[in-house]
C-alpha positions as CSV (number, residue, x, y, z in Angstrom):
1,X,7.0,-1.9,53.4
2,X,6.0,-2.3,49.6
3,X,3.1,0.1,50.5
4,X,5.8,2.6,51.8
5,X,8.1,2.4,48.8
6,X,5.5,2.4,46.4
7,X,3.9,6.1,48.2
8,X,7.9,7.0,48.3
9,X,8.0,6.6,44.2
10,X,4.7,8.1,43.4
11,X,6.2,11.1,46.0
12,X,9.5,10.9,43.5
13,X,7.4,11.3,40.4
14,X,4.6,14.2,41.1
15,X,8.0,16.2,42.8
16,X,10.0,16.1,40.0
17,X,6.9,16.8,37.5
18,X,6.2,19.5,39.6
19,X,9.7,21.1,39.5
20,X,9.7,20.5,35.4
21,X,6.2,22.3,35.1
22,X,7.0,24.5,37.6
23,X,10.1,26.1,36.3
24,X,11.0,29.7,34.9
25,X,11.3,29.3,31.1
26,X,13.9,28.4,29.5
27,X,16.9,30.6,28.1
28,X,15.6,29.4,24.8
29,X,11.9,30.6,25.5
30,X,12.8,34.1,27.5
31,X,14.5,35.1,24.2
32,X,11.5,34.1,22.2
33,X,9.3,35.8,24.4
34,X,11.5,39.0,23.9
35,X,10.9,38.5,20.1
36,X,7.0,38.6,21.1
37,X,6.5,41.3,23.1
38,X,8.8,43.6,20.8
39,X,6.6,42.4,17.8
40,X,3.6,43.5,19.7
41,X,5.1,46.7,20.3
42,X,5.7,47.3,16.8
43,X,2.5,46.2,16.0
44,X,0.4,48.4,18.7
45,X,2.1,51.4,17.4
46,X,1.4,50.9,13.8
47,X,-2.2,50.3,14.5
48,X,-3.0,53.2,16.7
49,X,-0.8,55.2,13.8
50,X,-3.1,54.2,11.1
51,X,-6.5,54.0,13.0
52,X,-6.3,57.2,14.7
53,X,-3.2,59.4,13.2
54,X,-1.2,59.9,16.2
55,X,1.8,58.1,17.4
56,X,1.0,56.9,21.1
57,X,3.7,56.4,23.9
58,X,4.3,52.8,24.9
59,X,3.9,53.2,28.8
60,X,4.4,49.0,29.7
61,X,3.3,45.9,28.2
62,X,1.9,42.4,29.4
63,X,2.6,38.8,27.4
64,X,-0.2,36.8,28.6
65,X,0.3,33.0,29.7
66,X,-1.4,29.9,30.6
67,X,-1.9,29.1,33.9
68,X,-2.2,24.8,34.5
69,X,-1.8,22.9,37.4
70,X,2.1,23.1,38.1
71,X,2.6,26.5,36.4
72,X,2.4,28.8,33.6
73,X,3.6,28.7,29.9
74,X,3.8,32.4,27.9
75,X,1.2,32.9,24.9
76,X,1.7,34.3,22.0
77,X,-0.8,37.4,23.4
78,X,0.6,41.0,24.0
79,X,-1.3,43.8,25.8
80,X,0.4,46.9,25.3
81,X,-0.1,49.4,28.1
82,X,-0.2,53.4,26.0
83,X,-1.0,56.8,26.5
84,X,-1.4,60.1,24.3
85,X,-2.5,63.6,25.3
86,X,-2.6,62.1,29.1
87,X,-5.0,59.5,28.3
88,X,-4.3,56.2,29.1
89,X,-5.3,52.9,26.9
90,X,-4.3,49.9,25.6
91,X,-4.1,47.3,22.5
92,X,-4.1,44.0,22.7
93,X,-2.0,42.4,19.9
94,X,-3.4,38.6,18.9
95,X,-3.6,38.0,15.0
96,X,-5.1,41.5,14.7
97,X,-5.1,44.3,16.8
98,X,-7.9,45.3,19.5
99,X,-7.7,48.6,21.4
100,X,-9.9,50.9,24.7
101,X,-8.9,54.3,23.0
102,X,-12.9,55.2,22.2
103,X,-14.6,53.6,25.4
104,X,-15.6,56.5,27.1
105,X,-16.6,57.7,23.8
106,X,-18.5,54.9,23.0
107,X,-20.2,54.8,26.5
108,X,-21.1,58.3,26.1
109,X,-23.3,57.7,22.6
110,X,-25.0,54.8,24.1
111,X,-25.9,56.9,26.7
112,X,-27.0,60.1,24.7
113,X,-29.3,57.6,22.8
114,X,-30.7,56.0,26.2
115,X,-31.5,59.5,27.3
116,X,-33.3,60.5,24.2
117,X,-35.7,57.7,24.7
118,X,-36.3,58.2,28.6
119,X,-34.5,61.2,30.3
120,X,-33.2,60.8,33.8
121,X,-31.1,57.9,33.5
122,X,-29.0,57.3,36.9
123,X,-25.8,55.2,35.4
124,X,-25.3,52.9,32.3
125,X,-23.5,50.1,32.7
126,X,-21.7,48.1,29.2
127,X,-20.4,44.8,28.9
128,X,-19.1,44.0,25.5
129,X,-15.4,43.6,24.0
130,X,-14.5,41.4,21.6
131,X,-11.3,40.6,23.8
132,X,-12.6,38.0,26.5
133,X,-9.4,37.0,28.4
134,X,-9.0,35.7,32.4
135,X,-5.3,36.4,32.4
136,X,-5.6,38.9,35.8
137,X,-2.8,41.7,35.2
138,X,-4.9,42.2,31.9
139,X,-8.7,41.2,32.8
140,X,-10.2,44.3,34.2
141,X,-8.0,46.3,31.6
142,X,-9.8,44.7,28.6
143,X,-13.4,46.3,28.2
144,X,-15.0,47.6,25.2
145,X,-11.7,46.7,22.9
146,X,-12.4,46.8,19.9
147,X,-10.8,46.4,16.4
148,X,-13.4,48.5,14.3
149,X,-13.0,52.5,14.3
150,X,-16.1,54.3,16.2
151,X,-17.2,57.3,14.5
152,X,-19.5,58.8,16.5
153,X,-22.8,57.4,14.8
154,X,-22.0,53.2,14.8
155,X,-21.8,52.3,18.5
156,X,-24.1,49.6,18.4
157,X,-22.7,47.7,15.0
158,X,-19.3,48.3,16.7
159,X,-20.3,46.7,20.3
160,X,-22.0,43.9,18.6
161,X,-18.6,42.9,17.4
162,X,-17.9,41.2,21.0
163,X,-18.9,37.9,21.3
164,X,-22.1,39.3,23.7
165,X,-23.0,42.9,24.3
166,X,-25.3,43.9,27.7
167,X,-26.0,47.7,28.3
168,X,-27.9,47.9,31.7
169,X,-29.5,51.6,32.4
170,X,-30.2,52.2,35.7
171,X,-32.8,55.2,37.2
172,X,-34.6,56.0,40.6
173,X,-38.6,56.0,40.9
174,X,-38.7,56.3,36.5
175,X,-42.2,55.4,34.7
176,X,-40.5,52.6,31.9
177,X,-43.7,52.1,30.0
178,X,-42.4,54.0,27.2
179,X,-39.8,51.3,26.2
180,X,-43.1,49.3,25.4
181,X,-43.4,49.3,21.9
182,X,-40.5,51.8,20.6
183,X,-37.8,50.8,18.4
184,X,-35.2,53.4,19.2
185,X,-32.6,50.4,20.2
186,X,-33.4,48.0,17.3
187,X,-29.6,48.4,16.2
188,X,-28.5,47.3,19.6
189,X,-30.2,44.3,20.0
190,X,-30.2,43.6,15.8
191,X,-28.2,40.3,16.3
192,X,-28.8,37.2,18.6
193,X,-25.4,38.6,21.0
194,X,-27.6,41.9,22.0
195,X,-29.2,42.7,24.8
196,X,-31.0,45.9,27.3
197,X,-31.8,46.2,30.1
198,X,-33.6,48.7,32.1
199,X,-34.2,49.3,35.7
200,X,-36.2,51.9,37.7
201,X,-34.7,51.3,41.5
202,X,-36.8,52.1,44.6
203,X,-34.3,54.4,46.1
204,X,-31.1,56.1,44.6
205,X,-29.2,54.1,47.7
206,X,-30.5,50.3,46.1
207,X,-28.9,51.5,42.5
208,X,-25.5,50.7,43.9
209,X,-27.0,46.9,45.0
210,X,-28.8,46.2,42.0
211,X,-26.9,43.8,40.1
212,X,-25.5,44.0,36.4
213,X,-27.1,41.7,34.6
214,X,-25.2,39.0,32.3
215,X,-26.3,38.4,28.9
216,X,-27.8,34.7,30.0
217,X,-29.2,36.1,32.8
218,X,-32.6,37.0,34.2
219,X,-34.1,39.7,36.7
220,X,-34.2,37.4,39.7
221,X,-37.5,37.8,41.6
222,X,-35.8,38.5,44.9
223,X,-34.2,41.7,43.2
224,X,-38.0,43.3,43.8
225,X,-36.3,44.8,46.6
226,X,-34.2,47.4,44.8
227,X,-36.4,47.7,41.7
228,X,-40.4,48.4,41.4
229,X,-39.8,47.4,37.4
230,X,-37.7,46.5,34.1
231,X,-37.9,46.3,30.9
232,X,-35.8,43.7,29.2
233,X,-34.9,44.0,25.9
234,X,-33.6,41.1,23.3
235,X,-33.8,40.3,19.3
236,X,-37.3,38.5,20.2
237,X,-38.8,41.8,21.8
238,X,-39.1,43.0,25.1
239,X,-40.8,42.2,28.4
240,X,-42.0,45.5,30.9
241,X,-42.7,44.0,34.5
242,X,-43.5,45.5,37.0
243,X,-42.2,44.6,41.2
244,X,-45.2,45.6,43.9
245,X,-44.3,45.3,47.4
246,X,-46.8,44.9,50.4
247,X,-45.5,45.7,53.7
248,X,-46.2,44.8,57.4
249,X,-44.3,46.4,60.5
250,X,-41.1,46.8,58.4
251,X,-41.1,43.7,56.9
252,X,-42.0,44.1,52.7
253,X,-43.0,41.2,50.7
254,X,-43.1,40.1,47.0
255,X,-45.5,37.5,45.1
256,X,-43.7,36.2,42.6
257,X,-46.4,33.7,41.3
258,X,-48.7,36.6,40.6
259,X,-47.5,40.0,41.4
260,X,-50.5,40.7,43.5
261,X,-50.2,42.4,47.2
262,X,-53.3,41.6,48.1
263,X,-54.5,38.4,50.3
264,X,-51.4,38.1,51.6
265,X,-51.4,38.5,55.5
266,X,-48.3,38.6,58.2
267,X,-49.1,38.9,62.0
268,X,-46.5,38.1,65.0
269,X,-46.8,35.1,66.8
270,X,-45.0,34.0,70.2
271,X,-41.5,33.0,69.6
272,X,-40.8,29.3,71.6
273,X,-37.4,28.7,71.7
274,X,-38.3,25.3,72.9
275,X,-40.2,24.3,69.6
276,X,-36.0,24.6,68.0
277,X,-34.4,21.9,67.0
278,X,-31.6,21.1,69.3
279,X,-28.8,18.7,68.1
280,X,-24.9,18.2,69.1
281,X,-24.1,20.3,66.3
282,X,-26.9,22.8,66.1
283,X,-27.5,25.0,69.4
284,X,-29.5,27.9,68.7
285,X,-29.0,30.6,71.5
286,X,-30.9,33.4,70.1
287,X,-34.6,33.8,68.3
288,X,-36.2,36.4,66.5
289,X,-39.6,37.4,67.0
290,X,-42.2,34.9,64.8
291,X,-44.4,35.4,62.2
292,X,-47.5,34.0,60.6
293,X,-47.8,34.1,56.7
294,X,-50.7,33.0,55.2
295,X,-52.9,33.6,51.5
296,X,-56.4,33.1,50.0
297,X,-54.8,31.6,47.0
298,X,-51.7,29.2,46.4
299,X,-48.6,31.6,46.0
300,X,-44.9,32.2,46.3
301,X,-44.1,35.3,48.2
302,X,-40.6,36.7,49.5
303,X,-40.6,37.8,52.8
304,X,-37.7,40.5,53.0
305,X,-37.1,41.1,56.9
306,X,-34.8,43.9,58.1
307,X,-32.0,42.8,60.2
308,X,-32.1,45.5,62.6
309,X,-34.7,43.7,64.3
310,X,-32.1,40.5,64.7
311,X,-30.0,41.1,67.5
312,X,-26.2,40.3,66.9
313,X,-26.9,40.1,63.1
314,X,-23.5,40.0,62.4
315,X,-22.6,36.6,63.6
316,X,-26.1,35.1,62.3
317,X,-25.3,32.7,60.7
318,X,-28.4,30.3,59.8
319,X,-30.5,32.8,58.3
320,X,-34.5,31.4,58.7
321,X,-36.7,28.5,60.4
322,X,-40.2,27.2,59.6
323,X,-42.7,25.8,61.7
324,X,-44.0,22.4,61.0
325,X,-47.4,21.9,62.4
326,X,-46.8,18.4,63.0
327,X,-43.9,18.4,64.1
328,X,-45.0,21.1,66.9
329,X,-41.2,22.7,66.4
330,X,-39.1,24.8,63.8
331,X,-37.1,22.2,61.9
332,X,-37.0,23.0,58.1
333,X,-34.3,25.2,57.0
334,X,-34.8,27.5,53.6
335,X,-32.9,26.8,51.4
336,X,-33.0,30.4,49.6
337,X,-31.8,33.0,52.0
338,X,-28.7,35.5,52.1
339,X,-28.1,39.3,53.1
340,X,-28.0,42.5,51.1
341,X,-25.1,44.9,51.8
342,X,-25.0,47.8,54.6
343,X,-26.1,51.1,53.1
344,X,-27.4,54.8,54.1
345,X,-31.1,54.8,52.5
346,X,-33.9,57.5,52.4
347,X,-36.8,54.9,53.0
348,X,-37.1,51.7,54.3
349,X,-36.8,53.3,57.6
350,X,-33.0,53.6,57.4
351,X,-32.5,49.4,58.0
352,X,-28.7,48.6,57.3
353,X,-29.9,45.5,55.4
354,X,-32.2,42.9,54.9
355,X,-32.4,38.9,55.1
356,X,-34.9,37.3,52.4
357,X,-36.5,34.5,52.0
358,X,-39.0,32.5,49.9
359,X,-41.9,30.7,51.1
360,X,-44.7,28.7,49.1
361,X,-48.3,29.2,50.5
362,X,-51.3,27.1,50.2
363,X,-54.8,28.5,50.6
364,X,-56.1,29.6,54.0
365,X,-53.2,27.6,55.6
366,X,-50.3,29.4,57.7
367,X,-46.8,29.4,57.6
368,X,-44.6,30.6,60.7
369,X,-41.1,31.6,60.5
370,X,-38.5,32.8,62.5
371,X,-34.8,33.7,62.7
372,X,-31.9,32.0,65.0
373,X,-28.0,32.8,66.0
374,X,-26.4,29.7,65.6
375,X,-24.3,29.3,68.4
376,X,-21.8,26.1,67.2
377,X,-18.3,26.5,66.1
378,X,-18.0,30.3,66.9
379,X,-15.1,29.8,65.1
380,X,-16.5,30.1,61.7
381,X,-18.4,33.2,62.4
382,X,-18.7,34.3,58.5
383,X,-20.1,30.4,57.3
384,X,-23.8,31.2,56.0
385,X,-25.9,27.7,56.8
C-alpha cells in the first residue's frame, strides 16, 4: 500500500512538472517574443540595406527555441525569411547579422577555380556557414551564411569564417594526379577548419552514392566501390590514393591492407544448408551460393557481392555467414555488412545493388562465405542483423 501511494506521488509530481514545462508561454513572454522578432526584422533589413544597397521584402520569419525534455523555451535567435528581384534568402539575426544572399555565387567561384585546376568536374558539394543551428524549420535553410561581403575574388577567406569548411568535387573516370603537388587551393585549406576533397567515381550512376564527406571524416575503404581514387586535401598536405578492384563472376573485391589485386582468389563452393546454425531464434530458410576466398599473403579484402544473385533480397535481413573449419558449419556473423541503394548503372552489369563485406585472410588458408534469409519474426522485415 505504501508502495502504491508512494508510485501515486511520484505520478503527481512528473505530471504536474510536465504540464509546467510543457506549457505555451506566458502572456508576459509572447509579448517579449513580439519585441524579438520585430527587432530582428528591423535589423535584417538594415543589414541587407547597408551590405548590398537594396531594400529586401520580409517574406516570413522564424524565432528559434530550445527544445528540452518537457518542451520548448523561445531564444533570443531570429531567422528572417526575404526576397528581392525573385530570389529568395534569408538572415539570421543573433548579436550580428548572417545572411545566404551570395551562395550560389559563392558556389559558383569555388567551382570556376576547381575547374581551372582539373576540367570535367561532375558536382561540387560545400559545407561551411558560420551559422550551425539544429532548430528544424531553420536547419536546412542555414548554409553558407555568412556575415562578411563576397566580392567575387575572396570565397575562400569568406568560407573559412564557419567554424569548418568541406568542398567535395566529384567527377566520373577523371586522372587526379594533377592535384599532387599544386597549390592552386592553398587559400582554402590556409587554416586548421579547411579541407578538399576529390573524387573520380567509377560510373556517373555511383556519384549520386558517394558520400559527402564531413570535415572529421575519412574515405572509408568500402567506398572503393563508387570511386577508383581521391585526393584529400588539408593544411598538412594532401594524400592521392588510388581504389583497384579485382573481380570474379560479378563479384568485385578490394584489398584494403595493400591495394594489390593480385593473389587474391574466389571460386564457388557447394552451399550446405545443413552446416547453418539452427537455433529457436535463428531459422535460416534460404542460402546463397558459397564461396572460397583465399591469398598468398595476410590481407584484408572487401568482398562486394551483387544482390541480384540473392533471391528475395528484399527481406534479407542477416546479410553474410563464415565457415569455420572446425566447427564444420557457418556460425560467425560479420560484423561489417550493409546494402548500397537501387540505381540504373552503365557497368557493373546493371546489379540493383550490392551487399559488402570484410574479411581478414591469412596465407594459403581459405575462407568460405555465404548469404542467408533469416526466416524469424517476419514481422520485422526491415531489421538488418
Amino acid at each position: 500500500m505504501k508502495l502504491s501511494k508512494s508510485f501515486a506521488r511520484l505520478l503527481l509530481i512528473m505530471g504536474t512538472l510536465f504540464i509546467m514545462c510543457s506549457c505555451k508561454d506566458s502572456p508576459e513572454q509572447i509579448e517579449r517574443n513580439k519585441e524579438i522578432v520585430a527587432a530582428a526584422r528591423e535589423s535584417a533589413a538594415a543589414y541587407i540595406l547597408e551590405k548590398y544597397g537594396f531594400e529586401a521584402e520580409i517574406t516570413d520569419t522564424v524565432q528559434e527555441r530550445e527544445y528540452g525534455m518537457f518542451g520548448s523555451s523561445p531564444l533570443g535567435t531570429v531567422f528572417v525569411r526575404m526576397r528581392h528581384d525573385g530570389k529568395d534568402f534569408g538572415v539570421y539575426v543573433d548579436d550580428i547579422c548572417y545572411d545566404n544572399y551570395q551562395a550560389d555565387e559563392i558556389d559558383g567561384a569555388v567551382r570556376a577555380d576547381i575547374e581551372a585546376v582539373i576540367p570535367g568536374v561532375y558536382e561540387v558539394r560545400i559545407k561551411a556557414s558560420e551559422v550551425d543551428t539544429a532548430y528544424d524549420p531553420i536547419e536546412h535553410d542555414c548554409v553558407r551564411m555568412f556575415h562578411d561581403y563576397f566580392d567575387g575574388t575572396n570565397a575562400p577567406e569568406v568560407l573559412l569564417k564557419g567554424e569548418r569548411c568541406t568542398v567535395t568535387a566529384y567527377y566520373v573516370n577523371t586522372d587526379l594526379s594533377p592535384l599532387e603537388g599544386t597549390h592552386a587551393f592553398d587559400r582554402y585549406v590556409a587554416a586548421y577548419n579547411g579541407k578538399m576533397t576529390f573524387l573520380s567515381c567509377r560510373s556517373e550512376a555511383k556519384t549520386a552514392f558517394a558520400p559527402e564527406y564531413d570535415f572529421d571524416g575519412s574515405i572509408n575503404v568500402e567506398n572503393a566501390f563508387f570511386i577508383d581514387s581521391s585526393f584529400v586535401l588539408n593544411n598538412k598536405g594532401g594524400e592521392l590514393r588510388s581504389y583497384q578492384l579485382a573481380v570474379y563472376d560479378d563479384i568485385f573485391t578490394y584489398t584494403t591492407s595493400d591495394n594489390n589485386t593480385e593473389g587474391v582468389y574466389i571460386k564457388e563452393v557447394p552451399a550446405d544448408p545443413s552446416k547453418l546454425r539452427k537455433t529457436e531464434t535463428y531459422k535460416p530458410d534460404f542460402m546463397s551460393p558459397a564461396f572460397s576466398i583465399s591469398a598468398d599473403r595476410e590481407c584484408t579484402v572487401w568482398v562486394f557481392y551483387p544482390t541480384y544473385k540473392i533471391t528475395d533480397y528484399e527481406h534479407l535481413k542477416t546479410f553474410c555467414m563464415v565457415y569455420e573449419k572446425e566447427a564444420d558449419r557457418f556460425v560467425a556473423f560479420t560484423d561489417d555488412h550493409f546494402k548500397y541503394p537501387s540505381y540504373d548503372s552503365t557497368d557493373f552489369k546493371n546489379y540493383q545493388s550490392v551487399v559488402a563485406l570484410e574479411i581478414k585472410l591469412k596465407p594459403d588458408e581459405e575462407t568460405t562465405f555465404t548469404f542467408v534469409n533469416d526466416v524469424h519474426n517476419k514481422q520485422k522485415k526491415n531489421r538488418l542483423l
